[in-house]
N, C-alpha and C positions, 0 to 999 in steps of 0.2 A: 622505474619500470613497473614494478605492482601493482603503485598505485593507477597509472592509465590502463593496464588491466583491470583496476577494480572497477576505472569508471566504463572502459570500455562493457564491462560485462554486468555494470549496472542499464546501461543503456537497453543492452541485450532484453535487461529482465524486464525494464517500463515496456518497451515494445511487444514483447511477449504476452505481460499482462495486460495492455491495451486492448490486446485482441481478442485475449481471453474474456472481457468485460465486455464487447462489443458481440459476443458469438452468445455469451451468458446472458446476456441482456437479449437478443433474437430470441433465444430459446424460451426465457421467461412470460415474455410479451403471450404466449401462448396460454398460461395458468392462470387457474380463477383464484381472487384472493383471498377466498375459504380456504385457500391449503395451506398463507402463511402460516411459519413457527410450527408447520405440522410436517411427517415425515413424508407424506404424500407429493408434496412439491420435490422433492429429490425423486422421490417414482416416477412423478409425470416427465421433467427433464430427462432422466434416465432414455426416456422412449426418443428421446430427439436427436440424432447424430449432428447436429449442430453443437449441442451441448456437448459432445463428448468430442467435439474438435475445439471446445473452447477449453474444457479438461482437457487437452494434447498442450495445447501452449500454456497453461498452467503449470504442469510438469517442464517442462521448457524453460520456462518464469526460475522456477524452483532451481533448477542446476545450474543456471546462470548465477542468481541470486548466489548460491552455494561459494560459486569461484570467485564472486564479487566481494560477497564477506570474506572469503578466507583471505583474500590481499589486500582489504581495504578497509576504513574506520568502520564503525557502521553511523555515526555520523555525517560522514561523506556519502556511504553506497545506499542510503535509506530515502535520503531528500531528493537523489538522481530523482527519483520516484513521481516527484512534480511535476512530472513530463510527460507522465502516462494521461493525465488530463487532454491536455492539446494531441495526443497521440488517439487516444481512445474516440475524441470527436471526428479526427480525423480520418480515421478506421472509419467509423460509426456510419458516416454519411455517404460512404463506399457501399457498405454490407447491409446500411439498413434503407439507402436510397434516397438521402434528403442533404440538401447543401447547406454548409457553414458560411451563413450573410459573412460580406465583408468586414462587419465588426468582430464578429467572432475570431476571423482573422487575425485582426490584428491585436484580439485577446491570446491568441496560442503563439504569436511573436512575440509577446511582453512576459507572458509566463516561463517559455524557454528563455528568452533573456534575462529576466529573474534570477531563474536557479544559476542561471551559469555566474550573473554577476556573483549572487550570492555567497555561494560554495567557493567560488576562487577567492573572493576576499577574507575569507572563513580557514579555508585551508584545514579541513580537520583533519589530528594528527593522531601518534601515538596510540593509548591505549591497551587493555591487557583482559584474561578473561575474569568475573568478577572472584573474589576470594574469598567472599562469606556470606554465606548459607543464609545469611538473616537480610544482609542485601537483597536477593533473588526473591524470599518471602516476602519483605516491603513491597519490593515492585509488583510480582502479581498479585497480590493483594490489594494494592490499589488500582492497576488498570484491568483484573476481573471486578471490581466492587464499577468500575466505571461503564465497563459495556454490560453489565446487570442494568444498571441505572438507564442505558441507551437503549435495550430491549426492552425493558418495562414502561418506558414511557413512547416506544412507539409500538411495542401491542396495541397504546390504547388512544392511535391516531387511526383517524381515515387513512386509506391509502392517496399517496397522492407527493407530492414533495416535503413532504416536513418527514412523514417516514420515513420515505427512502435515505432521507439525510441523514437521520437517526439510525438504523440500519447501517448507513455507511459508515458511519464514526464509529460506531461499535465495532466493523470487519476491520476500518482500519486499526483500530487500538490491539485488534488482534494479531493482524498483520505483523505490527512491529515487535508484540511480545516474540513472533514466531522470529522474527529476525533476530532477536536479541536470545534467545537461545539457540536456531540455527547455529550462529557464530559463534558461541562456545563448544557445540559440539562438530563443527567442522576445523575447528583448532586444535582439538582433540585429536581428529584423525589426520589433520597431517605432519602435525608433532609426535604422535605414538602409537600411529593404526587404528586398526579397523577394528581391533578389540575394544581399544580404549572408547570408541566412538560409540561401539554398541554395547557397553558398561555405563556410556552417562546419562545420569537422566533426565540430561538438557534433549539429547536425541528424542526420547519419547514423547519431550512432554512440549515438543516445536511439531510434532508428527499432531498430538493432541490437540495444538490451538490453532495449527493449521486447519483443521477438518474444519472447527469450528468458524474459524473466518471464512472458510467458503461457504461453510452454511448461512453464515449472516451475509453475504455478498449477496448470496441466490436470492434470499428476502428481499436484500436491498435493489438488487435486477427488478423483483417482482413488485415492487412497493411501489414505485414510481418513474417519474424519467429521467435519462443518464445524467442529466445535465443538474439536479437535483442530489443526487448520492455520488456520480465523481470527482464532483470537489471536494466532501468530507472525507470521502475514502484516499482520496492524495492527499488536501494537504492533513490531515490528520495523522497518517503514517507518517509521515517527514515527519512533524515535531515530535510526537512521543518518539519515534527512532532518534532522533535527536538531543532528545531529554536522557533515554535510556543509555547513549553511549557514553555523553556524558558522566552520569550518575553512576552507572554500574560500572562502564569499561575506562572510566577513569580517561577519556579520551581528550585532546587538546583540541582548543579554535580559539584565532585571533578576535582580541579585542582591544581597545586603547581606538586610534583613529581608523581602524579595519571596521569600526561598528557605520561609519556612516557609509560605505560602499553595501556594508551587510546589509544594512536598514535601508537602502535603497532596493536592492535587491529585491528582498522580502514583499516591500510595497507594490514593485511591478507585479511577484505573485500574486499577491490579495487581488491588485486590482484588475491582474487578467483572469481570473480565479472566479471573480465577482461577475464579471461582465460574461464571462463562460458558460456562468450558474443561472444565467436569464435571459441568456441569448437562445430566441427558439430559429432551430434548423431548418430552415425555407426547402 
């Protein structure tokens, strides 16, 4: 039962942030791109109530998220996340006015069928929160040295698709760190309260790389088109979420002849993923 809670309230969260990405992206469309990487572009959004109704499903995003970590791997509830793709376009062409050609289509039928093959044949299990300190240090250590690496090389692109894609990978690698400590410290609190919750310093520091991923997301809104930065920003969260539940939370997923249903999976994402990433909205 948990677990279809956890997926249940993974779903919640892709849809949430679909929207959220689809009202961020409206809002962005508005700023000149002298403001990237400056705090000015958070000023200008600020004036837009679009923007702060795409902050509303954010927060949305976030308490789902929350329920979905606390019942479920983060291996499982992180990849749901692939779904925000095909959702986000789908959103997109509602609220920004333009239709998804019929390949597109049947690119967000092969990506949803993707994840699902994927994850059912995967079955991630198990897991626990991480137990040493030097763990946690490797990890951010290498996915903050990775989204340096993603900002620094698209400060010093034109705007246009290659940033925003750059941009995206960065928000997502932040993303999943925010998941990957969310979920220790939502462990926290319903194993030992609210004290214990606001004592760890996984709390603070999922609060701290959250900001930051929405600050790279707005960039990535502003850099370029959706269809450009929401592939990196989906599938990017999935894997490092993936890698991180593994490595840190010690999590299970089938392997042996479970990899050829896996690996098929996986494919239908890439390649609706791909098709997603080049398909322009008529």
């Amino acid at each position: 039962m948990t677990m279809v809670l956890a997926v249940v309230f993974a779903v919640l969260t892709a849809l949430s942030n679909a929207l959220a990405t689809v009202l961020q992206r409206k809002a962005a469309r508005t700023t000149p791109e002298a403001d990237a990487l400056h705090a000015r572009l958070m000023l200008r959004l600020m004036r837009q109530p679009v923007w702060f109704a795409g902050i509303a499903a954010v927060i949305c995003a976030a308490v789902c998220q929350a329920l979905a970590l606390r019942w479920g791997p983060l291996a499982l509830v992180q990849p749901v996340f692939v779904i925000e793709l095909p959702l986000a376009l789908l959103i997109g062409s509602l609220v920004l006015g333009r239709r998804l050609s019929p390949r597109g289509w049947g690119a967000v039928i092969a990506v949803a069928g993707g994840a699902g093959l994927a994850l059912a044949a995967a079955a991630p299990s198990g897991g626990r929160p991480p137990q040493s300190a030097a763990h946690w240090a490797a990890a951010l250590a290498c996915t903050g040295l990775t989204v340096a690496g993603c900002v620094a090389a698209a400060a010093k692109c034109p705007a246009g698709r290659a940033r925003a894609a750059l941009f995206g990978t960065a928000a997502a690698i932040a993303y999943a760190v925010t998941a990957a400590l969310m979920k220790t410290a939502v462990i926290r609190f319903g194993e030992q309260g609210a004290v214990a919750f606001f004592t760890a310093w996984q709390t603070y520091a999922f609060a701290v790389t959250g900001v930051c991923a929405l600050f790279l997301l707005s960039n990535a809104m502003a850099a370029g088109p959706l269809v450009a930065s929401q592939p990196a920003l989906t599938l990017g969260d999935a894997l490092v979420s993936l890698t991180l539940g593994v490595v840190l939370y010690a999590e299970d997923v089938r392997f042996g002849w479970w990899l050829l249903p896996e690996t098929a999976g996986v494919l239908l994402v890439l390649a609706g993923t791909l098709v997603l990433a080049g398909v322009q909205q008529e």
